[in-house]
C-alpha positions as CSV (number, residue, x, y, z in Angstrom):
1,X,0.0,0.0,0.0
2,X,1.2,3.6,-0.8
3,X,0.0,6.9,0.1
4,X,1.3,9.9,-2.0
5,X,0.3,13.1,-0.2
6,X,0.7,15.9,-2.6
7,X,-0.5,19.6,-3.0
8,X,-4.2,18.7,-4.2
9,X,-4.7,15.4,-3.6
10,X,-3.9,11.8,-1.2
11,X,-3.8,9.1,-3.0
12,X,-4.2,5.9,-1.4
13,X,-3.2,2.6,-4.0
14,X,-2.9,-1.3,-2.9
15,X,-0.3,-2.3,-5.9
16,X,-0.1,-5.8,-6.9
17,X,1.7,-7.7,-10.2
18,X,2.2,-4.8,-11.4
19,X,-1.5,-2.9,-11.0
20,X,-3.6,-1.1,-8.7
21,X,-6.0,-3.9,-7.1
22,X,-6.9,-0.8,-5.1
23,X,-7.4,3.4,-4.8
24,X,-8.8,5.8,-3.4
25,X,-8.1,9.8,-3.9
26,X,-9.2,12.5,-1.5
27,X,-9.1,16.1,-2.0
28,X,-7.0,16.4,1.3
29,X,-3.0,17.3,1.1
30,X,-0.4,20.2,1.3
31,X,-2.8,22.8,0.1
32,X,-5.4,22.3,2.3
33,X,-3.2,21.7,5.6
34,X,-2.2,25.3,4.6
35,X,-5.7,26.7,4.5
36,X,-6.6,25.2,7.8
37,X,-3.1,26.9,8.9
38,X,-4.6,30.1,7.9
39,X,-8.1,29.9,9.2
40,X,-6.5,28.6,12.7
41,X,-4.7,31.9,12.6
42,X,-7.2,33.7,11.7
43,X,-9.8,32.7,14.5
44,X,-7.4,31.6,17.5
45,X,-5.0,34.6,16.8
46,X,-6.7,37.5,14.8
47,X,-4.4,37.2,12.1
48,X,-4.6,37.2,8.7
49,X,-1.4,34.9,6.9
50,X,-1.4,34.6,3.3
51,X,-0.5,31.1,1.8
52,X,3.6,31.2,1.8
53,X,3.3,32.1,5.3
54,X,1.2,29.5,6.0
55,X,3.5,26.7,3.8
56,X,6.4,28.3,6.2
57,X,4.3,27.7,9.2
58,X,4.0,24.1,8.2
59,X,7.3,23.3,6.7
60,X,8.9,24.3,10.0
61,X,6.5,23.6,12.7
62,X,4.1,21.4,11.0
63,X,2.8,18.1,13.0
64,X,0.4,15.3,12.5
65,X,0.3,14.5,16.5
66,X,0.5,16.8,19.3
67,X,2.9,14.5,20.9
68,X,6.5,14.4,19.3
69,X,9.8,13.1,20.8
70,X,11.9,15.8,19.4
71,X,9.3,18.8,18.7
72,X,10.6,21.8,16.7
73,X,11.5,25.6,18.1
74,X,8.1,27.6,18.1
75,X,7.9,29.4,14.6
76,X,8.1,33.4,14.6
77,X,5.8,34.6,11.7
78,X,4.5,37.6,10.7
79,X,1.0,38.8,9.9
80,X,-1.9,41.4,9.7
81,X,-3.9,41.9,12.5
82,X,-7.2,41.6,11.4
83,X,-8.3,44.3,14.3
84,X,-6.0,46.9,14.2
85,X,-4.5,46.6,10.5
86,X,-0.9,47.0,11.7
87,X,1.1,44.0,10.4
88,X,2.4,41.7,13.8
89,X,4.7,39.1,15.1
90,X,3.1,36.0,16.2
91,X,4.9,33.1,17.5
92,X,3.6,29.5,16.7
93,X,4.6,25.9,17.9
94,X,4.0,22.9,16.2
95,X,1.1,21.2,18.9
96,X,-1.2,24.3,17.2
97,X,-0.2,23.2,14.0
98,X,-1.3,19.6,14.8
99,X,-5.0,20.9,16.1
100,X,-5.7,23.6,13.0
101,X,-4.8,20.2,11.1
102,X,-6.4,17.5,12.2
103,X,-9.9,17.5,10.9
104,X,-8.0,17.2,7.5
105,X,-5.8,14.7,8.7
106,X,-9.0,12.3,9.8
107,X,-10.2,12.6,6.3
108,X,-6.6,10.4,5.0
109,X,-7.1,8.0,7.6
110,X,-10.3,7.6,7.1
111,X,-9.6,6.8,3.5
112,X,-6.7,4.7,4.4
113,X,-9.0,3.0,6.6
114,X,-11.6,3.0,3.4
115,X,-8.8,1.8,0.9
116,X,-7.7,-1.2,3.4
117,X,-11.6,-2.3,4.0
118,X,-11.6,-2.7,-0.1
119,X,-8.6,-4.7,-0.3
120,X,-8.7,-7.9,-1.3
121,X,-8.3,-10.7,1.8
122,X,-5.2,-12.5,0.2
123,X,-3.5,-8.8,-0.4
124,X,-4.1,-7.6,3.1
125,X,-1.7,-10.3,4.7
126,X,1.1,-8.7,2.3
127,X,0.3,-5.2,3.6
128,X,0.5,-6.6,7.2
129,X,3.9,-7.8,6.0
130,X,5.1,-5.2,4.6
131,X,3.1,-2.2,5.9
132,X,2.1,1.4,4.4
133,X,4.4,3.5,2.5
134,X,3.9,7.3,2.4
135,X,5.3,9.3,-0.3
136,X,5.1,12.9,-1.7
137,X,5.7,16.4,0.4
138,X,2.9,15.4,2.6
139,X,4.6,12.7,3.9
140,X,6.8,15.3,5.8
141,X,4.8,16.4,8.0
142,X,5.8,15.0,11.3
143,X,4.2,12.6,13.2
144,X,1.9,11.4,10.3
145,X,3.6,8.1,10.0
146,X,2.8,7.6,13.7
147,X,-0.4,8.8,13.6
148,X,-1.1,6.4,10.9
149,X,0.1,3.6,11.9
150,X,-1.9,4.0,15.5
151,X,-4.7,3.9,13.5
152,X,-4.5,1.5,11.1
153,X,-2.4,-1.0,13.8
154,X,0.4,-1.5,10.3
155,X,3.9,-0.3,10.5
156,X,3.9,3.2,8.2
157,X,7.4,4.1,6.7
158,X,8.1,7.0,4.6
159,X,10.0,6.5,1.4
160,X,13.3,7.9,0.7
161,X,13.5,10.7,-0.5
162,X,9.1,11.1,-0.7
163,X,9.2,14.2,-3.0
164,X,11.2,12.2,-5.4
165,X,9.7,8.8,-4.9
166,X,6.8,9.2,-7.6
167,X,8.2,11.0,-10.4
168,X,11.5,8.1,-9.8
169,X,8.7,5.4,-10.0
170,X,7.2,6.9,-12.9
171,X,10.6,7.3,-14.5
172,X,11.2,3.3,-14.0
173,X,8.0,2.3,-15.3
174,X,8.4,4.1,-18.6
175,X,12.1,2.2,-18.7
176,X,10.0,-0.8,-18.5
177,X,6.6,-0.2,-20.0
178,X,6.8,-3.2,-21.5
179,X,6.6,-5.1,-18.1
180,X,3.6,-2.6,-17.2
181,X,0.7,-4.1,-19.0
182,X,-1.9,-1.6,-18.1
183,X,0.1,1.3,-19.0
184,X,-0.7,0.3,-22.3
185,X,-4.8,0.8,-22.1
């Protein structure tokens, strides 16, 4: 199983001789952990961020769990206060990140848990052998492995190098394409 967490989309695949047995896609990734960034901000804080700001927020203090071993420094941003109109410092830490998140969050695992329920019995002993893989810049975000695997009971490991890891699959598959039967539909 392989979860690549993008900017639009998660996309949730059981893979199997070569083809998806399984999938699932949810509008839920990078872009919309940075809008609930910004409307956290804007309701627990008074501040308005734009979206740079809010990718910042979550590149550098961004978390999955409110609980993490070794947590980042708090994150000093700046902002318009939506009150007074006189741009601000606010200073951030990554358990706020984790709450302004997590509705979002529920939604993947929820389709993780959607995407396992639809697997096929004789593929679902593989994936408790092998476990989940995350991929894409999603995948970053810390804790989500953790978070993942608490809920789905499955080890979770992210791939190396996860911003790389699709376009390097997609890459080998056109080497072989002739191995890939259904990439010739």
């Amino acid at each position: 199983m392989i979860i690549d967490i993008g900017g639009g989309t998660a996309e949730i695949a059981v893979i199997s001789l070569g083809g998806i047995t399984t999938f699932k896609s949810v509008k839920v990734a990078g872009d919309r952990f940075n809008s609930d960034i910004q409307e956290y901000m804007r309701k627990k804080h008074n501040i308005a961020i734009g979206e740079s700001t809010a990718e910042q927020i979550k590149i550098n203090v961004g978390s999955a769990v409110e609980d993490l071993e070794n947590p980042p420094a708090d994150y000093e941003f700046y902002g318009r206060n939506l009150l007074t109109g006189v741009p601000t410092a606010v200073k951030v830490n990554y358990r706020e990140v984790a709450q302004a998140i997590d509705r979002s969050i529920a939604q993947i695992e929820t389709a993780v848990i959607n995407a396992l329920e639809n697997t096929p019995p004789e593929l679902s002993a593989d994936i408790y052998k092998t476990g989940i893989y995350l991929a894409g810049g999603g995948s970053l975000l810390r804790g989500l492995d953790k978070r993942l695997s608490k809920k789905t009971t499955l080890e979770v490991r992210v791939a190396e190098d996860p911003l790389k890891a699709v376009a390097r699959g997609t890459a080998i598959s056109l080497k072989n394409f002739d191995k890939f039967p259904f990439l010739m539909k």
